[in-house]
FIVOTOR-875901 format. One record per residue (C-alpha): x, y, z. Coordinates in Angstrom, 3 decimals. Example, Ala and Ser with C-alpha at 12.3 -4.5 7.8 and 13.67 -1.06 7.14 Angstrom:
// FIVOTOR-875901
+----------+----------+----------+
!        u !        v !        w !
+----------+----------+----------+
!   12.300 !   -4.500 !    7.800 !
!   13.670 !   -1.060 !    7.140 !
+----------+----------+----------+
***
This chain:
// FIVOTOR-875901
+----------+----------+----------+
!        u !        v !        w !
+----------+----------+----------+
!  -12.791 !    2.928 !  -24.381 !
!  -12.190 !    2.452 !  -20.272 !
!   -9.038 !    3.202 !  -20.846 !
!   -9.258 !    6.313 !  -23.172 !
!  -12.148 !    7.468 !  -20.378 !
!   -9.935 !    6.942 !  -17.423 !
!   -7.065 !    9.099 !  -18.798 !
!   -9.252 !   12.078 !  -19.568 !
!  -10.858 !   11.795 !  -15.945 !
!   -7.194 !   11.445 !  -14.696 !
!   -5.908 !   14.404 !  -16.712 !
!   -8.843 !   16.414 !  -15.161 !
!   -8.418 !   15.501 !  -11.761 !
!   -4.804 !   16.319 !  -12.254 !
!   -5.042 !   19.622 !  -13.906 !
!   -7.327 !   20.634 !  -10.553 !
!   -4.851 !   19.223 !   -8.397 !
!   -2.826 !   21.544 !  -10.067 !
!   -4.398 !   24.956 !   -9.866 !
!   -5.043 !   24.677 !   -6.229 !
!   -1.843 !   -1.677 !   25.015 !
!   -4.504 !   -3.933 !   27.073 !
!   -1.957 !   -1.230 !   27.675 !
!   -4.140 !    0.040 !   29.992 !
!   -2.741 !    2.911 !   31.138 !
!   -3.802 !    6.190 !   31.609 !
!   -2.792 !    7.703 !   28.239 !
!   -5.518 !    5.403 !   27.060 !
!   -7.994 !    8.409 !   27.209 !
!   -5.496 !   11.189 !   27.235 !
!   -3.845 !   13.356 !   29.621 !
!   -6.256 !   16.099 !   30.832 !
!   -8.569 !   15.528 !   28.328 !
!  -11.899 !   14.405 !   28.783 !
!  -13.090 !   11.095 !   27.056 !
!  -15.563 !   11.323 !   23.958 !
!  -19.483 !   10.807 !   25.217 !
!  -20.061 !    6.370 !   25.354 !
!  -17.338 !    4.324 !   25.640 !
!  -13.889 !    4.836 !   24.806 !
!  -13.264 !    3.981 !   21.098 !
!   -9.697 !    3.004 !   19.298 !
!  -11.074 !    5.414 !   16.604 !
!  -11.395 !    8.437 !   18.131 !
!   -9.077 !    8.649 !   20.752 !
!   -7.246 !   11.874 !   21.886 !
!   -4.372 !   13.270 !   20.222 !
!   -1.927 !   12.319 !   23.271 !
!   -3.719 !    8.566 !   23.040 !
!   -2.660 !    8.633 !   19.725 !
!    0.636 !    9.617 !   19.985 !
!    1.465 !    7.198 !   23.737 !
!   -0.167 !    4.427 !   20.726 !
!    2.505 !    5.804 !   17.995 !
!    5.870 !    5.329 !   20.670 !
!    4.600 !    1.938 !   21.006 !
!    3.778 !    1.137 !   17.683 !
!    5.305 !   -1.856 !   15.600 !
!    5.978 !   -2.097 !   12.184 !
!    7.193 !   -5.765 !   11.225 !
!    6.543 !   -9.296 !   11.861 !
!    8.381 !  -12.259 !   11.351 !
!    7.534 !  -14.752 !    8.476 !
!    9.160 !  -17.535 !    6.913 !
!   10.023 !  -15.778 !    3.677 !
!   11.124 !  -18.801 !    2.012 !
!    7.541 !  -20.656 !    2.152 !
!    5.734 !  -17.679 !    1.291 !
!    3.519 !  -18.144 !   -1.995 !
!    3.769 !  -14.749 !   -3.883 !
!    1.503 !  -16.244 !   -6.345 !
!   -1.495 !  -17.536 !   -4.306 !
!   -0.906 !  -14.171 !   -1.505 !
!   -2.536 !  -14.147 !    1.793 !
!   -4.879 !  -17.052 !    2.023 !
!   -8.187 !  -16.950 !    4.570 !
!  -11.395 !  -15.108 !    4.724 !
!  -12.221 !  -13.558 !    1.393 !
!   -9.222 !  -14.153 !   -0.542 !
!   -9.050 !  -14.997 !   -4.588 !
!   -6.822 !  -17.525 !   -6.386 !
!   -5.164 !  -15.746 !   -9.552 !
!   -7.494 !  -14.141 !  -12.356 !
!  -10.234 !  -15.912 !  -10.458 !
!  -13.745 !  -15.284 !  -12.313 !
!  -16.442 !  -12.596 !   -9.694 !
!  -19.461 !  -11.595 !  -10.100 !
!  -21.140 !   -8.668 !   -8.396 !
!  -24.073 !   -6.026 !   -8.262 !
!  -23.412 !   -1.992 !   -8.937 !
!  -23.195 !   -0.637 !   -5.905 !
!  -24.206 !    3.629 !   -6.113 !
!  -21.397 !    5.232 !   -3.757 !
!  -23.282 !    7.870 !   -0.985 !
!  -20.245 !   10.336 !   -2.118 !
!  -17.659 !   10.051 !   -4.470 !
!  -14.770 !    7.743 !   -4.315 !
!  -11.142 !    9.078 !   -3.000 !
!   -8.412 !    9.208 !   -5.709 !
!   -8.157 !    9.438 !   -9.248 !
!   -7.898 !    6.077 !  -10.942 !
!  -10.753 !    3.984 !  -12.026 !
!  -12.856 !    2.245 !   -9.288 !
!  -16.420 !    1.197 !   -7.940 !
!  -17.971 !   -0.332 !   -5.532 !
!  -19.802 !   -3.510 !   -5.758 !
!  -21.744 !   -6.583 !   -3.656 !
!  -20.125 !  -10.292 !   -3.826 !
!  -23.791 !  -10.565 !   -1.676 !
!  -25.617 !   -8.358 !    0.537 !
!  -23.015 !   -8.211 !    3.150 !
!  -19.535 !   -8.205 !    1.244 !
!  -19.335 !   -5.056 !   -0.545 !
!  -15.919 !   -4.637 !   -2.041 !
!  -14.042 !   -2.235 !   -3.874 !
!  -13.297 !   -3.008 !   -7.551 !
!  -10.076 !   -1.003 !   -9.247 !
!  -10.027 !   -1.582 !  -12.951 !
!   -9.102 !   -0.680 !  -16.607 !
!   -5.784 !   -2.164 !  -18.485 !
!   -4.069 !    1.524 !  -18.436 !
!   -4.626 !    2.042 !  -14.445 !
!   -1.744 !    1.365 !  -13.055 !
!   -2.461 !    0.771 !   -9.677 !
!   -4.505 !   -1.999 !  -10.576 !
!   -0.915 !   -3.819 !  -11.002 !
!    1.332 !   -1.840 !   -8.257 !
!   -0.888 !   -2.698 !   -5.339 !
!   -1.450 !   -6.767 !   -6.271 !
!    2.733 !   -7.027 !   -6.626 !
!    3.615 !   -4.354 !   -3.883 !
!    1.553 !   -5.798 !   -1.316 !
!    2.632 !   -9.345 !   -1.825 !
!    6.388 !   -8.034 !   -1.503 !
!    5.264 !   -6.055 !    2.131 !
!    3.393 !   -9.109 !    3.070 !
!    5.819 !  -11.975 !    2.204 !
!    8.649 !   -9.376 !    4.336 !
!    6.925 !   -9.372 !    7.193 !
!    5.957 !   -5.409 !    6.495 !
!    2.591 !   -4.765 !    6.876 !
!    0.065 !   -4.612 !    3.578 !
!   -3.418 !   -5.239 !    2.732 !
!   -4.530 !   -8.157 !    1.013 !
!   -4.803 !   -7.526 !   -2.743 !
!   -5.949 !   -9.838 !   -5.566 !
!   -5.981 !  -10.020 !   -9.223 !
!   -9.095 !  -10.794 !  -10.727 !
!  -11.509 !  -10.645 !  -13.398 !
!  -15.062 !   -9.016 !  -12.492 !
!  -18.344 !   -9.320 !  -13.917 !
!  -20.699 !   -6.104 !  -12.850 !
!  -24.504 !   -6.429 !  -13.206 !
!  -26.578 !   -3.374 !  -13.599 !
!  -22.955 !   -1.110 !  -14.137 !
!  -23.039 !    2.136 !  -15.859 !
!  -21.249 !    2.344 !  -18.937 !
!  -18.292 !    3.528 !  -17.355 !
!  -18.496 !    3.272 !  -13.976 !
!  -15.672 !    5.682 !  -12.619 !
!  -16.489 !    8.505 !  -15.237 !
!  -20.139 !    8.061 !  -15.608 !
!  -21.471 !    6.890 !  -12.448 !
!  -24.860 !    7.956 !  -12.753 !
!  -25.491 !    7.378 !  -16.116 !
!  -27.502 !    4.545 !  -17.926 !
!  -26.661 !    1.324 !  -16.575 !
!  -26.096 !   -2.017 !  -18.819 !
!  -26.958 !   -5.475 !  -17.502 !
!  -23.324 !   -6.889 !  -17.660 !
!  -19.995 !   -5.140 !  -17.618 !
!  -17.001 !   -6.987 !  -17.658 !
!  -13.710 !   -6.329 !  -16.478 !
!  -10.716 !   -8.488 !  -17.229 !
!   -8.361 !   -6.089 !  -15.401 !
!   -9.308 !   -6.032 !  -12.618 !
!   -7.932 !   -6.154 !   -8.344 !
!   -9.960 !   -6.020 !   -5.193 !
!   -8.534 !   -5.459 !   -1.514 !
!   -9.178 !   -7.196 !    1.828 !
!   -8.248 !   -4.907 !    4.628 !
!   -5.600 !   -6.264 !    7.134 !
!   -7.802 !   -7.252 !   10.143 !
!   -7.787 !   -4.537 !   12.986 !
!   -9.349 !   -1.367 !   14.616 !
!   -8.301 !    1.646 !   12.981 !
!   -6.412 !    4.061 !   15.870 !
!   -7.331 !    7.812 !   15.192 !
!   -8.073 !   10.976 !   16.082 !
!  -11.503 !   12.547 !   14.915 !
!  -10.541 !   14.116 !   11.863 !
!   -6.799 !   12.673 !   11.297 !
!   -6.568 !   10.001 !    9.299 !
!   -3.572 !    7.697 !    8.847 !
!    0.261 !    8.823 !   10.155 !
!    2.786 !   10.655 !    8.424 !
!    6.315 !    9.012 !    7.620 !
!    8.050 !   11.705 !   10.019 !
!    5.910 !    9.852 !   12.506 !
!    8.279 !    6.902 !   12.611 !
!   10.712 !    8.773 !   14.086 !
!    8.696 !    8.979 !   17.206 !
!    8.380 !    5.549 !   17.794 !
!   10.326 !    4.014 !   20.895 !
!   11.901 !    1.057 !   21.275 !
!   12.566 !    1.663 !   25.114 !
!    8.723 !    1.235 !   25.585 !
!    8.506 !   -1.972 !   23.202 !
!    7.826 !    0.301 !   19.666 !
!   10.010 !   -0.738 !   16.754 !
!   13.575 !   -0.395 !   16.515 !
!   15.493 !    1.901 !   14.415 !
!   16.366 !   -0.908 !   12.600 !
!   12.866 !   -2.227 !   11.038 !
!   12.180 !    1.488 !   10.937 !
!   14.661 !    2.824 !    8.779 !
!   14.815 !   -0.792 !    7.054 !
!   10.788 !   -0.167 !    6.296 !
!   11.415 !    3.685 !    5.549 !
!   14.220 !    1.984 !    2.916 !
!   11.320 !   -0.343 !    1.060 !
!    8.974 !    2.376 !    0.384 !
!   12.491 !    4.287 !   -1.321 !
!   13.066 !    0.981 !   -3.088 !
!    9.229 !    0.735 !   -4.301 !
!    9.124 !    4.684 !   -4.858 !
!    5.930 !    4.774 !   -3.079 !
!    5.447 !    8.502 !   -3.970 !
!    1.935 !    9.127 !   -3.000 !
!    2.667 !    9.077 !    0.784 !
!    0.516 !   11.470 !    1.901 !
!   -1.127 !   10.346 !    5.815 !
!   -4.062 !    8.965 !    4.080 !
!   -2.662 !    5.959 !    2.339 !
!   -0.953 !    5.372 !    5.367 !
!   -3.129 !    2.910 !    8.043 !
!   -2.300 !    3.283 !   12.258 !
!   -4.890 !    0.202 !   13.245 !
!   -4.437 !   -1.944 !   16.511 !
!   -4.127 !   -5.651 !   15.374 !
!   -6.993 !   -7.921 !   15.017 !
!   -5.367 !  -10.014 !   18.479 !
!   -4.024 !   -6.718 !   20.672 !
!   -8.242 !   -4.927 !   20.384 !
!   -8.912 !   -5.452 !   24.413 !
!  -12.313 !   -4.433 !   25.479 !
!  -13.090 !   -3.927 !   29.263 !
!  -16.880 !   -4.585 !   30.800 !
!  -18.312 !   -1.116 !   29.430 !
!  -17.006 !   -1.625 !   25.965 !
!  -13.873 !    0.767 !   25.954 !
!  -10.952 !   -0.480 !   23.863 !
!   -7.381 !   -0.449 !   24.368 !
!   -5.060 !   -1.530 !   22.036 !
!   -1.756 !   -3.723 !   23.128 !
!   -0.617 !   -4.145 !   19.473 !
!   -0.363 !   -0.827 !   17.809 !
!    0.638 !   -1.276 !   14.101 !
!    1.692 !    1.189 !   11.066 !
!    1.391 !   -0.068 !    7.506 !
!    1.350 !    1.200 !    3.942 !
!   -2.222 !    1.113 !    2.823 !
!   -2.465 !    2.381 !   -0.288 !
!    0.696 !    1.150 !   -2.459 !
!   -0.912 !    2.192 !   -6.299 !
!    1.910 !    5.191 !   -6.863 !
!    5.106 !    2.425 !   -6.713 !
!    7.230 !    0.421 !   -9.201 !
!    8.101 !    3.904 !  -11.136 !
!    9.627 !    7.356 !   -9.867 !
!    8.685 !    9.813 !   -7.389 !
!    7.467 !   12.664 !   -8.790 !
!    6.012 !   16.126 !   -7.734 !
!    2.174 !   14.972 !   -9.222 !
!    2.786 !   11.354 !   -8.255 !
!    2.464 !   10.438 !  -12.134 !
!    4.339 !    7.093 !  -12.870 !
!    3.592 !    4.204 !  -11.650 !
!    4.321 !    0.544 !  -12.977 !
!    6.666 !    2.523 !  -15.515 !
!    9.490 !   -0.067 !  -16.104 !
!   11.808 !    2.586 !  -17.794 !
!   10.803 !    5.209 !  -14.831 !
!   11.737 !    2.416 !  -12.277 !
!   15.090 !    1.338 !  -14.053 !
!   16.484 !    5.128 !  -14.133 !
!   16.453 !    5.544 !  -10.321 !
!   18.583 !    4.703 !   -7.800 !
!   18.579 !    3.277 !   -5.068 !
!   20.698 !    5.679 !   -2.702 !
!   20.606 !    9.668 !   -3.543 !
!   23.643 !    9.791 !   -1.510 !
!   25.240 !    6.408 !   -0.974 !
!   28.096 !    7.341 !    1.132 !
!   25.404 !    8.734 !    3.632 !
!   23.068 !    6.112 !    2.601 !
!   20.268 !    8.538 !    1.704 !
!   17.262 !    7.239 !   -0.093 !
!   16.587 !    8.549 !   -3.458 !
!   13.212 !    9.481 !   -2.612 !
!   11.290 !   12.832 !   -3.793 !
!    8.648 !   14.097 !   -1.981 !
!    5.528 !   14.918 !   -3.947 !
!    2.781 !   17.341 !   -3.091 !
!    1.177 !   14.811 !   -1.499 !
!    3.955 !   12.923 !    0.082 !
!    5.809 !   13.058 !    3.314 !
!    8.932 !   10.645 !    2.600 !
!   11.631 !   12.759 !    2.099 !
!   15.243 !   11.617 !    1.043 !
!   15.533 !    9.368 !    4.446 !
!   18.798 !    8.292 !    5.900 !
!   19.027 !    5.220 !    6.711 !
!   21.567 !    3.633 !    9.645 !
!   23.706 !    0.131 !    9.039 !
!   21.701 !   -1.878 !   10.788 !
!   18.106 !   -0.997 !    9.008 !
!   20.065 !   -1.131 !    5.615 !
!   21.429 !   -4.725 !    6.476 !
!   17.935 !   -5.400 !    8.010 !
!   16.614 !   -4.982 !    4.627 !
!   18.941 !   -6.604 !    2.939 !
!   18.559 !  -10.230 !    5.234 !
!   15.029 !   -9.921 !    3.985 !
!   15.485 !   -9.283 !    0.283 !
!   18.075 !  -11.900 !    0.006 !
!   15.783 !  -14.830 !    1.039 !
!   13.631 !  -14.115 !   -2.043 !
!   13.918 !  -16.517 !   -4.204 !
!   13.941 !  -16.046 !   -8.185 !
!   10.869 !  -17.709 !   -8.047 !
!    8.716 !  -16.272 !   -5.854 !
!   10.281 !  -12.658 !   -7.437 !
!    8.799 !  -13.742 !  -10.624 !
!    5.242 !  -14.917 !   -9.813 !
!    5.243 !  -11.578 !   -7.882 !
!    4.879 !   -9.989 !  -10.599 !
!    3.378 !  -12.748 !  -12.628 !
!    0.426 !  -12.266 !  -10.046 !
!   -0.220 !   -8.798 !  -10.849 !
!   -0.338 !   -9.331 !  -14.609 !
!    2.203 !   -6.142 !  -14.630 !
!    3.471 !   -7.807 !  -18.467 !
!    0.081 !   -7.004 !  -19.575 !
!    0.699 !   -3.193 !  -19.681 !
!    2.308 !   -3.754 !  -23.193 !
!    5.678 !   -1.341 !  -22.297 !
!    8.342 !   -1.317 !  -24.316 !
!   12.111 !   -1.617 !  -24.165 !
!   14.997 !   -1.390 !  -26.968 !
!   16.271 !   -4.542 !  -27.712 !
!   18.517 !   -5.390 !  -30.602 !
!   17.000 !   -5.043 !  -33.905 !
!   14.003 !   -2.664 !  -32.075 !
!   11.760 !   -2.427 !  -29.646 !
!    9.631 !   -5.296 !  -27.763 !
!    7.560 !   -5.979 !  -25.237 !
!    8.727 !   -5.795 !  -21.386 !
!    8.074 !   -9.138 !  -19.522 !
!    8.054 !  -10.292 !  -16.250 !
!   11.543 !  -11.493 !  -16.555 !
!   12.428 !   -7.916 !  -17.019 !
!   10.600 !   -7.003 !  -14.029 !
!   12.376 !   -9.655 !  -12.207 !
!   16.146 !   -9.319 !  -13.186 !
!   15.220 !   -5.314 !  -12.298 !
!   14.007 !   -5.817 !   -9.108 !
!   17.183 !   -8.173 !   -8.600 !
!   19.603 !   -5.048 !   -9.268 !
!   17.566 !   -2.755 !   -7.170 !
!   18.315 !   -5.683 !   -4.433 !
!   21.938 !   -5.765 !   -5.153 !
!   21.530 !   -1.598 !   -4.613 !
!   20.677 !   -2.266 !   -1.244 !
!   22.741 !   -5.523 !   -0.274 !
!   25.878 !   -4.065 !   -1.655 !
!   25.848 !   -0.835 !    0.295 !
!   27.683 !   -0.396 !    3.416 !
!   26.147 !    3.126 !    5.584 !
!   27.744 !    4.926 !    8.095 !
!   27.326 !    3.487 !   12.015 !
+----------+----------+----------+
***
């Protein structure tokens, strides 16, 4: 029934989508432009702070890609082992939730409210858990996402469909994933919210930003995932947890600007115009890699939403990519996707003598040719 609910909501939200550092330096406030009344906050800065924050902006860090657990994910601070058992109270939302899969909100306790995505046919539920272990095992930027198994007291029937109607004492969802935010202060403008992949391009290595190299090499991953719904939003411009510097009167500057992928629900399928596959092994399978491999162009549409655009990508962030990908083992590939419990969509494949289910093995030896895609290449200097 969640699922059979959550499509008709989806089809309806579709159909109206449809019709319609310290640095501290002066840029810190913003070139003739006066500061906001109290101290100076990282989120609400001026539009030239913002973009002085942008050309110094990073977008990787190194890890040790071999020791990385894919299936435990980032450990500390509210983090879940695998299919790991919750329990948590209804929480009523003050407005409605953004985006159009199934989702609540709910209280581990008083003071850890956290957002639940759910339902066996949501797709995201999958995409983000195996997604943002791949950005986070890379060194790429990702919020923490686990796969668990929820238990809602005092829900409404349906939570994402029916949020106000009568509520039931317990609710269970075996489908289930919850996000931990990667620790920082969010860097905006009043009104703007995330950055838009053009963005990148105005990063500067001559003032310490990222090179061209992890740029294009992280602008190549989000072809690779076909992270379609890339609209600002699902985008995050925070200042790390460790670069947040705060001066006697409480102003913040920020010495460790940092761009990540937030929302990563629309991948492992193909970009389309209404961002409408995602985990969609067959959709996945028929694209490429390259749109235009002698110019190493990525085969990525841009959707309504989106603002990745067939990139192209230089030598150096192609092989930068490629160094990465390589040092994933088989294993870790498969509990990747073992994690996300992406076999438990019930696709299907043709196989001799008829159809049967896709597994994770699938998954695996599919992400393994996209790899090959991208380590076989060779793009113009």
């Amino acid at each position: 029934m969640q699922e059979v609910l959550a499509g008709m909501h989806a089809a309806l939200r579709l159909s109206t989508c449809i019709g319609l550092l310290a640095l501290s330096l002066p840029f810190a406030v913003g070139a003739g432009k006066a500061p906001p009344p109290g101290p100076r906050r990282l989120e609400n800065v001026t539009a030239q702070a913002r973009a002085e924050y942008i050309r110094h902006a990073s977008v990787w860090r190194p890890t040790r890609i071999a020791s990385m657990d894919l299936m435990q994910g980032p450990q500390g601070k509210g983090s879940f082992s695998p299919e790991q058992q919750l329990t948590c109270d209804y929480v009523t939302p003050e407005k409605p939730l953004a985006g159009d899969t199934p989702k609540f909100q709910c209280a581990l306790s008083p003071d850890d409210v956290v957002k639940v995505k759910y339902g066996k046919g949501n797709g995201e539920v999958y995409a983000e858990v195996a997604a943002s272990r791949l950005l986070w095992a890379l060194g790429f930027g990702a919020e923490r996402m686990y796969s668990v198994q929820v238990t809602c007291r005092n829900c409404p029937i349906e939570p994402w469909f029916w949020s106000t109607e009568r509520k039931v004492d317990l609710t269970k969802f075996e489908i289930a994933s919850i996000q931990r935010k990667l620790e920082g202060e969010e860097i905006a403008v009043s009104g703007q919210e995330g950055w838009a992949w053009p963005e990148l391009d105005e990063v500067d290595e001559r003032v310490g930003g990222a090179p061209r190299a992890q740029r294009d090499a992280f602008k190549l991953l989000a072809v690779f995932l076909q992270h379609s719904d890339s609209k600002a939003a699902n985008q995050r411009f925070l200042c790390l947890a460790d670069g947040v510097v705060k001066d006697e009167a409480g102003n913040e500057d920020c010495t460790k600007p940092f761009m990540l992928i937030h929302d990563l629900g629309v991948t492992f399928g193909k970009a389309t115009l209404m961002n409408n596959t995602r985990v969609d092994f067959a959709a996945w399978q028929s694209q490429s890699v390259w749109k235009d491999p002698g110019q190493c162009v990525g085969n990525q549409r841009k959707s309504m939403t989106g603002t990745l655009e067939y990139p192209r990508i230089g030598e150096a962030g192609r092989k930068f990519l490629a160094d990465l990908l390589v040092q994933l083992s088989d294993a870790q590939i498969h509990d990747m996707f073992a994690a996300s419990r992406i076999d438990r969509t019930d696709q299907k494949v043709h196989a001799a003598g008829g159809e049967r289910r896709v597994t994770v093995e699938d998954w695996v030896q599919l992400f393994k040719k996209k790899r090959d895609e991208v380590a076989n290449q060779r793009c113009p200097q």
